[in-house]
C-alpha positions in Angstrom: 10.7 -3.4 16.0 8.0 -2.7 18.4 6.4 -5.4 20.2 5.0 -4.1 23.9 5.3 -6.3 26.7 1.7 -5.8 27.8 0.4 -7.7 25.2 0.3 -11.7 24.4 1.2 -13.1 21.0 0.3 -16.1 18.9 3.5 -17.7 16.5 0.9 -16.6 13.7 1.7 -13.0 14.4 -1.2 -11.9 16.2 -1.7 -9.8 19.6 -4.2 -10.4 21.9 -4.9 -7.8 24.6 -7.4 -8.3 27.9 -9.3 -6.0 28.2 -11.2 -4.4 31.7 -14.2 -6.0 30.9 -12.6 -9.7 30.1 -13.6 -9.2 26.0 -10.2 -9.7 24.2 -9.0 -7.1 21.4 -6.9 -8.7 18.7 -4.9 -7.3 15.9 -1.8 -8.1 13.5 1.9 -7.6 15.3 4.1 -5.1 13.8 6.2 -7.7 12.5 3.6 -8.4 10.6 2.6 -5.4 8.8 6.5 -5.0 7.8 6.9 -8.6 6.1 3.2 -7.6 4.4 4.4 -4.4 3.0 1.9 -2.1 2.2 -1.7 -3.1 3.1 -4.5 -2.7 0.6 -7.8 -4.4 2.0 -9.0 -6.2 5.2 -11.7 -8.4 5.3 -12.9 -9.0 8.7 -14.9 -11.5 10.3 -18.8 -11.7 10.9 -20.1 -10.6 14.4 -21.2 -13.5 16.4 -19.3 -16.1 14.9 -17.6 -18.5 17.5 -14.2 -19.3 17.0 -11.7 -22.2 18.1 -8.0 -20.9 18.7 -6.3 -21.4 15.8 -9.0 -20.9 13.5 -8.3 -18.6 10.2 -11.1 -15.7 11.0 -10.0 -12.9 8.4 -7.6 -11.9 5.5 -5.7 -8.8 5.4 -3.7 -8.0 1.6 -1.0 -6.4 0.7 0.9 -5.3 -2.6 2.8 -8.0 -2.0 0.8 -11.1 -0.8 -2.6 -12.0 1.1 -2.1 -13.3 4.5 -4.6 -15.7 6.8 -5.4 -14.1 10.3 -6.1 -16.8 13.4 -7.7 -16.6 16.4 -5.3 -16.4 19.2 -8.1 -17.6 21.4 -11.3 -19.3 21.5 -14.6 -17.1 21.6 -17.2 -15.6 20.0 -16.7 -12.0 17.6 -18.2 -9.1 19.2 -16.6 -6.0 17.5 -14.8 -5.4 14.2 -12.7 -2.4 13.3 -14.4 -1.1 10.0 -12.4 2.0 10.5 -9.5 -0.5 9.7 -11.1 -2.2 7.1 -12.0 1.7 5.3 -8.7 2.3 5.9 -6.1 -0.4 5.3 -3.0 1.7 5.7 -3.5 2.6 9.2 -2.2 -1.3 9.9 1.1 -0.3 8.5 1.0 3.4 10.6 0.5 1.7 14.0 -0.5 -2.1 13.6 -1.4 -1.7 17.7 -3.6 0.9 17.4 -5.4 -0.4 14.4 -7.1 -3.6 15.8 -9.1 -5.8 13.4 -11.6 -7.4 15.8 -12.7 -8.2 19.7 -13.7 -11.4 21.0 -15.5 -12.3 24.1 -13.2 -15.3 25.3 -14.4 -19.1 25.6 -12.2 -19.2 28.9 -10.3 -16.8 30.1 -7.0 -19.2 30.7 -6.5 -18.9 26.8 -4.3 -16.2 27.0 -2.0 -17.8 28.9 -1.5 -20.3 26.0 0.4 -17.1 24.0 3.6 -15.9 24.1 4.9 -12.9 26.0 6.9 -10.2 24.6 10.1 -11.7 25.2 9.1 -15.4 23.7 7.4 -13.6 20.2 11.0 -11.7 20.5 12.9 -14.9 20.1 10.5 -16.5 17.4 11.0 -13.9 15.1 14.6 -13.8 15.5 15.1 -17.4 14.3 
């Protein structure tokens, strides 16, 4: 299972990555896309809308079931992957490559509230 240590992670199975300019990229963990099975449509969430941490913000689904995706951190939408959402399949090719959507963070200590590599490790071992 791939889960790179440069990246945070929420117990909801999303990865959060800083990026150089502070905005914060955001996609499903790998982990993910393998209990989902083969994706089959994404629906992503408006630019502009502010989020809370926590907050469901989209809906990827799969042959097998639909799955709520939260906001690992608090901010406000400012990009969304539309090449994902033309192209489903490309979560289950790389799901860190294919990001579903950027936020510009409420504060910048958010990230800090995630798990690291190692933690997400151990919460999907149980």
């Amino acid at each position: 299972m791939n889960i790179p240590v440069e990246l945070k992670y929420a117990k909801t199975h999303e990865w959060a990555r800083l990026e150089a300019d502070g905005t914060v990229t955001v996609g499903i963990t790998d982990h993910a896309q393998e209990a989902l099975g083969d994706v089959v449509f994404i629906d992503l969430p408006a630019v502009g809308r502010s989020l809370q941490a926590g907050e469901e913000v989209a809906v990827i689904e799969s042959v097998k079931a639909a799955s709520d995706i939260h906001a690992p951190v608090a901010g406000t939408v400012i990009a969304v992957n539309q090449a994902a959402a033309d192209a489903p399949e490309s979560i289950n090719e790389d799901a860190y490559a294919a990001w579903l959507f950027k936020l510009q963070p409420s504060s910048s200590g958010d990230l800090e509230q995630l798990l690291s590599a190692d933690a997400y490790q151990r919460t999907i071992a149980d």
